[in-house]
C-alpha positions as CSV (number, residue, x, y, z in Angstrom):
1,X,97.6,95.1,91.9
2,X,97.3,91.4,91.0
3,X,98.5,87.9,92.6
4,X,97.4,84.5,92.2
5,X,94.2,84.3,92.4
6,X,92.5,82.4,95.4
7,X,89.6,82.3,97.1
8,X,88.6,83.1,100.6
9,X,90.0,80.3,102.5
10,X,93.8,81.0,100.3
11,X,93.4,78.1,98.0
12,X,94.1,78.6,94.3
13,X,93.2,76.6,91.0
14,X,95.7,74.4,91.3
15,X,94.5,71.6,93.7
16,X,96.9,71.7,97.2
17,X,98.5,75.3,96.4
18,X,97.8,77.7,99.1
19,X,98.9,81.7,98.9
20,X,98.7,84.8,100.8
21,X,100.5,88.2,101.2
22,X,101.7,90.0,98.3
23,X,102.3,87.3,96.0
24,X,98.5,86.4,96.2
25,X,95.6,88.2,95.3
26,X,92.8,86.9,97.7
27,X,90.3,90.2,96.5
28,X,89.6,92.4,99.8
29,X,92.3,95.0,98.5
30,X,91.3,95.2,94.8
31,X,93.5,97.2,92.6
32,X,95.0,99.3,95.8
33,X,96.8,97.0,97.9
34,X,99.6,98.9,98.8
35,X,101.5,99.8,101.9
36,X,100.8,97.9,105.0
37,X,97.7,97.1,103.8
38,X,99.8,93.7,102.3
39,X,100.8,92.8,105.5
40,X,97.6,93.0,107.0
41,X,96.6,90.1,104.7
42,X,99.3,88.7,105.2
43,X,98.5,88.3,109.1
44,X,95.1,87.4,108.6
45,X,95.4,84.9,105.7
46,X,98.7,83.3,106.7
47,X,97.4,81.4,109.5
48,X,93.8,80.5,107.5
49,X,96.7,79.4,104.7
50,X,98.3,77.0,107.1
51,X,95.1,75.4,108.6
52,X,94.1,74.9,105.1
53,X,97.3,73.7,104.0
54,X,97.9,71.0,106.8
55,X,94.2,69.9,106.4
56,X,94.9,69.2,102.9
57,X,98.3,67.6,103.7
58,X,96.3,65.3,106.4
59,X,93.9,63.7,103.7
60,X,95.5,63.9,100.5
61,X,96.6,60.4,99.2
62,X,99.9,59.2,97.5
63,X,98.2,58.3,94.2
64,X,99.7,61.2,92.4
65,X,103.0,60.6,93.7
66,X,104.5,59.6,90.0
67,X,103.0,62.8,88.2
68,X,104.1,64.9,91.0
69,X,107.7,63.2,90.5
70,X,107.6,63.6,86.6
71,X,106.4,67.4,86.8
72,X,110.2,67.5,89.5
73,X,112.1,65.5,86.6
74,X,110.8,68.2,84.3
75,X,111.2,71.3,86.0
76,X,114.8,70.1,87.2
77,X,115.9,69.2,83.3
78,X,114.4,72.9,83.0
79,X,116.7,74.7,85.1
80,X,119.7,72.7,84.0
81,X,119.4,73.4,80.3
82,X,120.9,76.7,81.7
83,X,123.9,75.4,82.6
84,X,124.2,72.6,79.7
85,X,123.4,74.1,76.9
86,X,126.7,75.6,75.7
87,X,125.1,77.3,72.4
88,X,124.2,79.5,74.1
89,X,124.6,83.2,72.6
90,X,122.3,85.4,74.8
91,X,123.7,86.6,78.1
92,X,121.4,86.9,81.6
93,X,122.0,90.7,82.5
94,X,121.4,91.8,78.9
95,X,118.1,90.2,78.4
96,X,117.2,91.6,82.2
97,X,118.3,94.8,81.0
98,X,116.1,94.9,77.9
99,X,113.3,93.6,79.8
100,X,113.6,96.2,82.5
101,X,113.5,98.8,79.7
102,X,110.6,97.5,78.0
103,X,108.6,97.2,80.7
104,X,109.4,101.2,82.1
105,X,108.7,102.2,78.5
106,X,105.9,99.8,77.9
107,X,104.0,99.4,81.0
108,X,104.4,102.1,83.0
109,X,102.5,104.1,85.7
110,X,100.8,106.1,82.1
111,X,100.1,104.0,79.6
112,X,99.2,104.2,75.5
113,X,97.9,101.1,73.4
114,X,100.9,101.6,71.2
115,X,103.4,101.7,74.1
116,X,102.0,98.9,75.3
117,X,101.9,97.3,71.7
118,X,105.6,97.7,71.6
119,X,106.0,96.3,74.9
120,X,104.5,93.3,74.1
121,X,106.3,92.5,71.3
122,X,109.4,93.2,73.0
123,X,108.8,91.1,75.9
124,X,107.6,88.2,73.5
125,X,110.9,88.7,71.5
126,X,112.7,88.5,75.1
127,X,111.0,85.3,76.0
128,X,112.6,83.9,72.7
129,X,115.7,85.1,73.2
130,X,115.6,83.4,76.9
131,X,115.7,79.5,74.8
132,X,119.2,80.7,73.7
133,X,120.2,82.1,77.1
134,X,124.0,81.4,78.1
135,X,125.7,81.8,81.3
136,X,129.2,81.0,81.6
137,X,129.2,79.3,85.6
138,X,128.7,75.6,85.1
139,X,128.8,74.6,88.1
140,X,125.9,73.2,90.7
141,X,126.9,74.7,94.1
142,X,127.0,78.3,95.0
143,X,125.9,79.4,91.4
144,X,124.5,83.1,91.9
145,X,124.2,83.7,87.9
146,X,122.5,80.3,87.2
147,X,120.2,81.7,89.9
148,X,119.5,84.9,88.0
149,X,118.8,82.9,85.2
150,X,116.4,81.1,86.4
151,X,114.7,83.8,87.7
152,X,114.8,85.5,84.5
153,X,112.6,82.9,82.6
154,X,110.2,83.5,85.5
155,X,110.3,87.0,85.3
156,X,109.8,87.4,81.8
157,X,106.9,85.2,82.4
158,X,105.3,87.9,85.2
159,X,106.0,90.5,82.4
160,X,104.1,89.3,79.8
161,X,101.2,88.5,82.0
162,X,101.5,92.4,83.2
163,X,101.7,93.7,79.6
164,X,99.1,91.5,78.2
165,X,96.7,92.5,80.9
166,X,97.3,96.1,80.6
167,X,96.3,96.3,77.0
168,X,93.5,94.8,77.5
169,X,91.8,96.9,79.9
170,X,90.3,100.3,78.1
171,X,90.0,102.3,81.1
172,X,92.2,103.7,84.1
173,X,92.1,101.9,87.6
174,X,94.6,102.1,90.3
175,X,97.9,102.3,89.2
176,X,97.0,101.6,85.8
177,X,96.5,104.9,83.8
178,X,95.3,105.3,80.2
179,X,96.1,108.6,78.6
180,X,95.0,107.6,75.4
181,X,91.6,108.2,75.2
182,X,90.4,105.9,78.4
183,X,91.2,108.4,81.2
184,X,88.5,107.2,83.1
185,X,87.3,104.4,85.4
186,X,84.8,102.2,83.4
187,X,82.6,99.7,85.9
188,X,80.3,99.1,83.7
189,X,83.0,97.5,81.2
190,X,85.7,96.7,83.8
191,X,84.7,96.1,86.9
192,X,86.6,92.8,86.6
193,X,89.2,91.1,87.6
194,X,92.0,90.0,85.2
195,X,93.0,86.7,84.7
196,X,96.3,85.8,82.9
197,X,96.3,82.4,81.8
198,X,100.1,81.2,81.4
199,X,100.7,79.3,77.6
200,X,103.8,77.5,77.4
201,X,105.0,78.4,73.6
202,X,102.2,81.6,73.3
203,X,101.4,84.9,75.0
204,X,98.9,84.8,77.8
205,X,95.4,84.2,77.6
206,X,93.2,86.8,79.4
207,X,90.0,85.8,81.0
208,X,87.7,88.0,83.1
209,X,86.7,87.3,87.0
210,X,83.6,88.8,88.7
211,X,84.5,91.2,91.2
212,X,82.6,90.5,94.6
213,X,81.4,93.9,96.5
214,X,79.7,93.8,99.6
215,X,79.2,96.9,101.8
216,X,81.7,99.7,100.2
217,X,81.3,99.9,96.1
218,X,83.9,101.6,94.1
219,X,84.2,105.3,94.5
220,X,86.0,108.4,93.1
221,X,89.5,109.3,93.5
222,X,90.0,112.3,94.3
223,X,91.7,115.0,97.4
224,X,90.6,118.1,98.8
225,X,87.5,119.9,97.9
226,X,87.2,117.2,95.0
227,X,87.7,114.1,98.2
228,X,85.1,115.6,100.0
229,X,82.4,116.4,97.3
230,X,83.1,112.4,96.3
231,X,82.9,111.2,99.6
232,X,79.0,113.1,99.2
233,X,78.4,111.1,96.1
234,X,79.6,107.8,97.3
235,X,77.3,108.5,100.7
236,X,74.8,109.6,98.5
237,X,75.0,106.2,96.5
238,X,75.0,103.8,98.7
239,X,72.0,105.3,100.8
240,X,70.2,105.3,97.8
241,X,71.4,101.6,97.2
């Protein structure tokens, strides 16, 4: 499972932003943060977010009041090409559709390098398509499909990190599962995390993060007979260790 990526005390790359719960991913759950495990983080981290956050409000200085008010100007004339542009030939809820589609087929649960392939050139083609996006609402008040198509652009954006990411990890881990030749986990290759760096007018860039592990390494998945003979190896492993 993935997030934005923060450190211990919440705080990400980007100097004052603070995240926690699902949208974050702060590394204690790795790639199976599921369930309530997201909410346990969420209580934990949530108030370390807000004493770092108010700290940080407390000392910062106005210096970078007229970048922050030109990156606002931008990100406004942004949402309101939407509703200007009236050139428009690509409607909202078929691009969602499509993307919706490519990702199921593209990035599913089981995965192949050529589905993926195809996803990603179908999600780039989609991200395209979104600079000719047209909604017929004009107006500024109350405006639930100009909402959905802002949300679009960001969506589209979450999907090609996804699909970029997938294809470049040659194993299976979590929810992500090869069957094309990389069935198995691979630490000594992947044992990373993955880093999707956002490019305006490109696909992603994908970095690598070291993985921190402290007292419980990585072990096999498996139930039943297969779980307990596992649970034997891991033991085994880590007295060794």
């Amino acid at each position: 499972m993935g997030g934005i990526e923060t450190d211990g005390r919440t705080a990400s790359s980007l100097r004052g932003l603070y995240a926690v719960g699902e949208c974050a991913s702060v590394g204690i759950h790795g790639a199976n943060r599921l369930g309530s495990n997201s909410l346990a983080e969420l209580c934990v981290f949530g108030k370390v977010a807000g004493n770092e956050a108010s700290e940080f409000a407390a000392a910062a200085t106005t210096s970078t009041q007229g970048v922050l008010e030109a990156q606002a100007e931008e990100a406004c004339d942004n949402a309101l090409r939407l509703i200007r542009d009236e050139k428009g030939d690509q409607r909202i809820g078929v691009l969602r559709s499509k993307m919706a589609s490519a990702m199921e087929d593209g990035c599913g649960i089981y995965r192949t390098a050529g589905e993926m392939e195809t996803g990603c050139r179908k999600i780039d083609e989609l991200k395209e398509r979104y600079e000719r996006a047209h909604i017929d609402d004009r107006s500024r008040a109350w405006n639930t499909e100009w909402l959905l198509g802002i949300e679009l652009g960001f969506q589209l954006d979450v999907a090609q990190a996804m699909v970029y990411s997938a294809i470049n990890r040659k194993e299976s881990r979590g929810s992500h599962q090869r069957i094309d030749g990389y069935e198995e986990r691979d630490d000594e290759n992947f044992l990373k995390h993955t880093l999707s760096c956002h490019r305006p007018a490109a696909p992603p860039e994908i970095r690598w993060g070291d993985v921190t592990i402290t007292r419980s390494p990585p072990g096999t998945r498996a139930y039943g007979a297969a779980g307990e003979q596992a649970e034997k190896e891991n033991a085994q492993r880590t007295d060794n260790g």
